[in-house]
Each structure stands twice: as C-alpha cells, then as structure tokens.
MARSE-431236 format. One record per residue (C-alpha): residue in three letters; residue number from 1; x, y, z. Coordinates in Angstrom, 1 decimal, decimal comma. Layout:
% residues N
ALA:NUM:X:Y:Z
...
This chain:
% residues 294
UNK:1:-15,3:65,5:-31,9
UNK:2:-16,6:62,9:-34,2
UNK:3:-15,9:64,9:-36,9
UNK:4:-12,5:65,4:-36,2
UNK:5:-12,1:61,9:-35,7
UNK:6:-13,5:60,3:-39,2
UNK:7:-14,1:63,5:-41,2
UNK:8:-17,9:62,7:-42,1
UNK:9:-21,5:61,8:-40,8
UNK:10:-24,9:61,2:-41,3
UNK:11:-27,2:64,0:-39,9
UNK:12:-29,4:61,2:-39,2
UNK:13:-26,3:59,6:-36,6
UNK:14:-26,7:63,1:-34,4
UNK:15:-29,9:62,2:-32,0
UNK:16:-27,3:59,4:-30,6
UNK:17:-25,2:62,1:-29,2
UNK:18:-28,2:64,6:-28,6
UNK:19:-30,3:61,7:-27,3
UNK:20:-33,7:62,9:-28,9
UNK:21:-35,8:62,6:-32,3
UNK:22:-35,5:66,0:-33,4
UNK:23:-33,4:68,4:-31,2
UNK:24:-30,6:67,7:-33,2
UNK:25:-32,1:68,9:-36,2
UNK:26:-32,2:72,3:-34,7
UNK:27:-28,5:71,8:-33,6
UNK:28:-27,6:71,3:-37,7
UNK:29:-29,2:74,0:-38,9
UNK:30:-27,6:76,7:-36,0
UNK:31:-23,9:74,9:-36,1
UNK:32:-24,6:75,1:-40,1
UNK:33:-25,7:79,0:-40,3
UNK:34:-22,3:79,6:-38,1
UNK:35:-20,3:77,9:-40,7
UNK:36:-18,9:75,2:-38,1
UNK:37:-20,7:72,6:-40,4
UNK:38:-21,9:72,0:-44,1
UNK:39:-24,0:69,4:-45,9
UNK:40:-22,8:66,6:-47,6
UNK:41:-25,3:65,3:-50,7
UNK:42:-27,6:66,5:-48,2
UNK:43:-27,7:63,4:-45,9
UNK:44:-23,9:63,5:-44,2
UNK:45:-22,3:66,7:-42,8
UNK:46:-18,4:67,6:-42,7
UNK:47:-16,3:70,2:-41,0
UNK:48:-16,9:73,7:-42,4
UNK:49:-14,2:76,5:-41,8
UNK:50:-15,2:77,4:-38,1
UNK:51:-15,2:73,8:-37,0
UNK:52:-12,1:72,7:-39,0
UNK:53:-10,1:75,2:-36,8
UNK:54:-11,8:74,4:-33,7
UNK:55:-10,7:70,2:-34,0
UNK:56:-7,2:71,1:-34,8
UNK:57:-7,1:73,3:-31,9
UNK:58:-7,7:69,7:-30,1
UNK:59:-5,0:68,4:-31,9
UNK:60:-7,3:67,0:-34,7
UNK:61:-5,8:66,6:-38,2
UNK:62:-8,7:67,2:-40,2
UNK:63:-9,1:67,5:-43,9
UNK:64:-11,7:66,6:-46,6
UNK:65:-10,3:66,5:-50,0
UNK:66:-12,6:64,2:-52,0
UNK:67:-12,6:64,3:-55,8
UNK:68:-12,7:60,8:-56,5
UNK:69:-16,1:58,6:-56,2
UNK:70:-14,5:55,7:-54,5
UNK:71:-12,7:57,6:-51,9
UNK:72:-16,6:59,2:-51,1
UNK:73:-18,0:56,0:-51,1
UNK:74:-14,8:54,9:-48,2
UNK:75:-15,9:57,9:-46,0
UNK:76:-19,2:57,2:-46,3
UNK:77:-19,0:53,5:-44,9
UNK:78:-16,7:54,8:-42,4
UNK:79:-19,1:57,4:-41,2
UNK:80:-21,7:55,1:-40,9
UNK:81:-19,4:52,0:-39,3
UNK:82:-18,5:54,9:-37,2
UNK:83:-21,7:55,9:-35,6
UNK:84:-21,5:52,5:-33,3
UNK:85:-18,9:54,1:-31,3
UNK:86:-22,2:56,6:-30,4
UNK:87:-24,1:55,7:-27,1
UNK:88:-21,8:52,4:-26,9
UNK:89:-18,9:50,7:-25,5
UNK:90:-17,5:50,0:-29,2
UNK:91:-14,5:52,0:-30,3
UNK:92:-13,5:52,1:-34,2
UNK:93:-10,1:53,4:-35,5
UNK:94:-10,2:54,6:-39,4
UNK:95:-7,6:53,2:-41,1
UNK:96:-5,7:56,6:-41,4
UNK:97:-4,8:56,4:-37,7
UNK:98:-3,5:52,4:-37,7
UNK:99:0,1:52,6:-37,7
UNK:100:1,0:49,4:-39,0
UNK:101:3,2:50,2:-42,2
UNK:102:3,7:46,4:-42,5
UNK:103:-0,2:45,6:-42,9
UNK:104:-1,9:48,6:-43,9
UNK:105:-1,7:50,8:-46,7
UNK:106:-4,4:53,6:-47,6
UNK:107:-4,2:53,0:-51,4
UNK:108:-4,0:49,6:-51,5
UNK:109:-6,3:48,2:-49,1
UNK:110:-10,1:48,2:-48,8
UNK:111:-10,3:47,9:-45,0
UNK:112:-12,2:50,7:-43,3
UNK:113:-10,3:50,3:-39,7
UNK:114:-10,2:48,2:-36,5
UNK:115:-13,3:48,0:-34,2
UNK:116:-13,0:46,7:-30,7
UNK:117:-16,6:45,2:-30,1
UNK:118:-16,9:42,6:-27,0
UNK:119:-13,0:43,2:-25,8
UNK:120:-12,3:41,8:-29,6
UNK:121:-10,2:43,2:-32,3
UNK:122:-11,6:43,1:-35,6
UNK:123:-10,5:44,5:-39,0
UNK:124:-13,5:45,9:-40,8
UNK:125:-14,7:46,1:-44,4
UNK:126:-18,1:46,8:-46,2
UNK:127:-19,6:45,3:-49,2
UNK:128:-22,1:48,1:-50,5
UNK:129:-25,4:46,9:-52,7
UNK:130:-23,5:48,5:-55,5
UNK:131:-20,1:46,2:-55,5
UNK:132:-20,0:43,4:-57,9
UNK:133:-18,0:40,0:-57,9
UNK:134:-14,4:42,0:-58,9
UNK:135:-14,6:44,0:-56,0
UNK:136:-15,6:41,2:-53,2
UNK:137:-12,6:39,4:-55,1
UNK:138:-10,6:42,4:-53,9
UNK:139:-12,1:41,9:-50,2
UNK:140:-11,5:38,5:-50,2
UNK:141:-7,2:38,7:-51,4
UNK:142:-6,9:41,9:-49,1
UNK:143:-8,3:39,8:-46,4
UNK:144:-6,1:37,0:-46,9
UNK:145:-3,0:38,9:-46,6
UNK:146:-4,0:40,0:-42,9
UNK:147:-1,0:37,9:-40,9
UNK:148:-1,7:39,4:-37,0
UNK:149:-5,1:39,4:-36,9
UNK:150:-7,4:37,2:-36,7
UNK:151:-11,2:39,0:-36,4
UNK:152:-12,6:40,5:-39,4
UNK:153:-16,0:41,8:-39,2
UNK:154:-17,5:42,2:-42,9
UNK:155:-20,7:44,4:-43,0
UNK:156:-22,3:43,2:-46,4
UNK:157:-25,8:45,0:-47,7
UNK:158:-26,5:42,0:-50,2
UNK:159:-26,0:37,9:-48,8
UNK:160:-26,6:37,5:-52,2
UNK:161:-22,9:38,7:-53,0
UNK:162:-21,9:35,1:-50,2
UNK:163:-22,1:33,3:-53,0
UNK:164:-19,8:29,5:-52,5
UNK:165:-19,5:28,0:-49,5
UNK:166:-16,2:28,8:-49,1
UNK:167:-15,6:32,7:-50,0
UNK:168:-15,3:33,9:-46,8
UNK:169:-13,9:31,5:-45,0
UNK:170:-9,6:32,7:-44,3
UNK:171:-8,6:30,4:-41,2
UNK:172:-9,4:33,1:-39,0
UNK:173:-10,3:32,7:-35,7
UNK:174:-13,8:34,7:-36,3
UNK:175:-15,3:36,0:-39,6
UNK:176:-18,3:38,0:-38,9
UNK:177:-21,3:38,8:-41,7
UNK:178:-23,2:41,9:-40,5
UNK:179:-26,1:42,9:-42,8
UNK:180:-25,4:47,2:-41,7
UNK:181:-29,2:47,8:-41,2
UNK:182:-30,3:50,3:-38,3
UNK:183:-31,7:47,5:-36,1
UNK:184:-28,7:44,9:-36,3
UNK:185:-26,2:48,4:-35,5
UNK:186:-28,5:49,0:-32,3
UNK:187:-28,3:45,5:-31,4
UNK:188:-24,5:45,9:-31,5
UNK:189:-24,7:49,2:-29,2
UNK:190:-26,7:47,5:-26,7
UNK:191:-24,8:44,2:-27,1
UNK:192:-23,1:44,5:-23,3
UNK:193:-26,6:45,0:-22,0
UNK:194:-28,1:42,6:-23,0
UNK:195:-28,0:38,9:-20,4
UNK:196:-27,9:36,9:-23,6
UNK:197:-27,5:33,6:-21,3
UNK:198:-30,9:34,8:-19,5
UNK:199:-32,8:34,9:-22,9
UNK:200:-31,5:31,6:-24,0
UNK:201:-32,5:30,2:-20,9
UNK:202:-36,1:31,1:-21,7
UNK:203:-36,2:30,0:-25,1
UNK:204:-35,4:26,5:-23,5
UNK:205:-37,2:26,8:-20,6
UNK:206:-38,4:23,0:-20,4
UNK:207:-34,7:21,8:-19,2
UNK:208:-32,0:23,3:-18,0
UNK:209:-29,2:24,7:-19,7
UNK:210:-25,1:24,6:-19,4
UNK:211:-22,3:25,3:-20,7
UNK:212:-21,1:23,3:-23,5
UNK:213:-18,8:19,7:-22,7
UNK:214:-17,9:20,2:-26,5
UNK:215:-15,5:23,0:-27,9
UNK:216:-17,3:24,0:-30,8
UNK:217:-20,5:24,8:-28,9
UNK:218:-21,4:27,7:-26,6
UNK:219:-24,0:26,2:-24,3
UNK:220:-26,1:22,4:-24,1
UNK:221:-28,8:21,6:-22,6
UNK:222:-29,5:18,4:-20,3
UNK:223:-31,0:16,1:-23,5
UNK:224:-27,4:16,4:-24,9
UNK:225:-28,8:19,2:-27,5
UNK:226:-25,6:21,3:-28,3
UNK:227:-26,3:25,4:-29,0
UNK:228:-24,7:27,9:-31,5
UNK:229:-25,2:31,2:-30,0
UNK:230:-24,5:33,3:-33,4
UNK:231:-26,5:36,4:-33,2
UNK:232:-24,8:37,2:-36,8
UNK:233:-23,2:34,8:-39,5
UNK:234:-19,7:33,5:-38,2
UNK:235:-18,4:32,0:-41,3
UNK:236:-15,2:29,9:-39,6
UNK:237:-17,9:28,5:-36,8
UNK:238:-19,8:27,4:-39,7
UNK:239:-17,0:25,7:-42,1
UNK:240:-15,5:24,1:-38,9
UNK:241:-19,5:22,6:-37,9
UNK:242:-18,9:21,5:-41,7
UNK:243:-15,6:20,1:-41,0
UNK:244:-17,5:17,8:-38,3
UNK:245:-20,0:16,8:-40,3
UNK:246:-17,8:15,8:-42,7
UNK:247:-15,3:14,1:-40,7
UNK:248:-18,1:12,0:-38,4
UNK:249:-20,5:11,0:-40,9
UNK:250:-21,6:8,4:-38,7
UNK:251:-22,1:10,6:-35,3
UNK:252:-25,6:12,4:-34,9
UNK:253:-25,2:15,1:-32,6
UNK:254:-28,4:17,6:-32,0
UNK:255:-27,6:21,1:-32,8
UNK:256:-29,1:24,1:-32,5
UNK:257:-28,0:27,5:-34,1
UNK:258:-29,5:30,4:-32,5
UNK:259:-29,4:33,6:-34,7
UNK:260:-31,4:36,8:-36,4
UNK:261:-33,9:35,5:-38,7
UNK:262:-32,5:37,6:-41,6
UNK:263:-29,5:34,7:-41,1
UNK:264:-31,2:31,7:-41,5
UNK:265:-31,3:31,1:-45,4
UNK:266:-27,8:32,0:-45,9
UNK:267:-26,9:29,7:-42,9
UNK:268:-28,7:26,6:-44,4
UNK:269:-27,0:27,8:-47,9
UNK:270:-23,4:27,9:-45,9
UNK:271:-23,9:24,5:-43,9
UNK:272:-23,6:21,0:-45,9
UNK:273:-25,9:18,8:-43,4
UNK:274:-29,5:19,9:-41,9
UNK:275:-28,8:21,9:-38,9
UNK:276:-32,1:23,5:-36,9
UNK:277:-32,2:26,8:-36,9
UNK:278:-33,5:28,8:-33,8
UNK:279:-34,8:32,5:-34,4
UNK:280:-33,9:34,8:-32,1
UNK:281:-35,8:38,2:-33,2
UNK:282:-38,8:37,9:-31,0
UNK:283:-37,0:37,3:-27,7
UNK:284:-35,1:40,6:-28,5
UNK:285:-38,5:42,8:-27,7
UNK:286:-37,8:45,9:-25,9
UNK:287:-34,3:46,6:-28,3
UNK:288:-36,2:48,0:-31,4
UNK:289:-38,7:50,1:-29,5
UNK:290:-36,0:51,3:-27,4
UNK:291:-33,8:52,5:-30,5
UNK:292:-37,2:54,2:-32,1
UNK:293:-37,7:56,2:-29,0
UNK:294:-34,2:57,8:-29,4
C-alpha cells in the first residue's frame, strides 16, 4: 500500500519489498500490463485505474493530479524519503496526512512530512542539486517558524549549498544534514541493528571506553579524550562545540568527532577551532555489501 500512502515511487525502491535484484522487475511489468500500475518519466510508478480503486477500497485517498513542475519535484523527494519506511523500523507521514492546521500548510510550506527515526520526531525537507540560494532561503524561514518541534532532518544533495556557519543552525534541539545517497539511506534502515557502542569500542581498542562525565559528549575514554558520535552532520551539536570553544578559550579539552567521511570537510568548514575528525566508513563493512545483495 505504499502507493496509496505517498502516491509515487521509484521502480528501483521495489526489491526492498520483493527482497531480490530482479524479481520485481517482473512484478512491474505484470502489475503494469493489468493496468494496476503506470510509469512515471520512466523511473517512478503511480497508481493506474485498477490499483487506484483497489487502495480506496482500503480506505486510501489516492489521487495524482500534477501539472505543475514543483509539485512533481515534491512527490518525487517524498517518494524517495519514503522508501526508508521499506525493510525498516522508520515510519514517515507526507505532509498531506499531518493535521496540524496551526503549523502546516500544503501551499505554503516546503516540508515533505515527519519521520520517526530512533523513537525521534523529525520534520523533514530536501535541498535537490537543482535549488539555488532563494530557495534554501525559503527552507531556512519555513524552518524557523516550526514552534513544537524541535528535530528537523534536512536531506541536502550539494554541502556546497551549507554555505555560513550559521545557516542552519534554528535553536533546535537536533538539526540533521543527510547527503540522500543510496548508502547513507541503508545505513539509516539498518540503523537499530547496528551495536554502534561495540564498533566504537574497537576503533579505541587501546583503552577503555565510557560514557561521557560531560553533557555535550556521547562517550570518553579513560585519557579524558571526549567522543562526538555523529554518524551525519548535526548542525546544533556543532554551533554549541563552537559556543565552548568560544566561551573557554583557555580550556583544552581532546575531542573526537566520529562521522562518515563524506562529513568531514564540511565539519572542519562548520567548526571555528581544530577538532580531530574520526572516519567511520571502514568500520561499517558488511552494511554496503549487504544492501548490494538485495
């Protein structure tokens, strides 16, 4: 019923549900010939008349009226921010089905919905490679107008587009930068699998380490060396590290920010002191070959 739920797809999205490389190309082409289904610019499928009627039967309101690009370009992120909910824990509300008249309006606002990911409410939007500066200005004053919550996840194609260091910083308790690439979106499936602790205990495996004495921090280690766990860009974490900085100018404190390499540039860019930065791809092994043998 993912259909019926956010009213587009990728083809490509499909072996999540089927759970193979090509079976579900098979599936398109017979649920297409029977009219339940019909391409979309060739990559995404929609609803054709059979399957229309079969979702509302299920008490689906389903309807695909699209004449104008931008509205295309919505349901296409959503379909794709979508897809997570697939073989996952994570569950993702469009914005058509928030009922929150005092936040949220379709014409007004550029948020794609609210994902729960790790028993967290964020409100989602997506910066495409195509956006320029007058429509992340748009993110950025639809963001700030958010009063009761306090999670935003942003998936942005182009860091390049994070341009000063304080953009996308709101006050918030979390601000999340996801680049939407096919191995950071299986990471997020498999997030609850993975023992996160166990890898970071490896990484360090000369000493032991705790949980963190200071609030900021997620873990420390014995030698007082304080760790960031920030598998993707948390802008807040950052601007309150800077805040520290700032405020103790005569206080060293060892810290260590462990994230995805593709982070690391924008992280030094973000941060106003030298902070180390810890990859974390290659302890991650058995995710990306797991996701290619879908």
């Amino acid at each position: 019923m993912f259909l019926g739920k956010y009213k587009l797809m990728l083809g490509s999205d499909c072996r999540l549900i089927y759970g193979t490389t090509d079976y579900h190309r098979k599936r398109l082409k017979v649920l297409e010939s029977e009219r339940y289904i019909r391409r979309v610019n060739r990559l995404y499928i929609k609803l054709d008349d059979k399957g229309t009627r079969l979702v509302k039967e299920f008490g689906y309101d389903y309807s695909y009226k699209c004449r104008r690009k931008e509205y295309v370009d919505r349901l296409n992120e959503i379909a794709k921010v979508a897809a997570l909910t697939l073989d996952s824990n994570i569950d993702f509300i469009a914005s058509w089905n928030i009922k929150d008249d005092d936040i949220f309006t379709e014409q007004s606002r550029k948020y794609l919905g609210k994902m729960i990911f790790q028993e967290k409410e964020f409100i989602v939007y997506y910066i495409a490679n195509d956006k320029r500066k007058p429509y992340v200005s748009q993110i950025l004053n639809d963001i700030r107008k958010l009063v009761s919550y306090k999670n935003i996840m942003i998936f942005v194609e182009d860091f390049n587009l994070i341009k000063a260091k304080r953009n996308f910083v709101f006050g918030n308790d979390s601000t999340v930068i996801i680049n939407p690439t096919p191995e950071n979106f299986n990471l997020m499936r498999r997030y609850e699998d993975i023992d996160f602790y166990e890898i970071i205990k490896q990484m360090y495996s000369n000493t032991e380490v705790l949980l963190s004495n200071w609030v900021k921090a997620d873990y420390m280690t014995e030698d007082r060396t304080y760790i960031f766990f920030m598998p993707f860009i948390d802008t807040e974490r950052l601007y309150g590290l800077n805040k520290f900085y700032n405020n103790n100018k005569n206080i060293i404190r060892k810290i260590d920010i462990i994230t995805l390499k593709e982070n690391k540039e924008k992280i030094e860019e973000i941060l106003t002191n030298k902070t180390n930065i810890v990859e974390m791809d290659e302890w991650l092994g058995g995710i990306d070959g797991e996701r290619q043998e879908k």
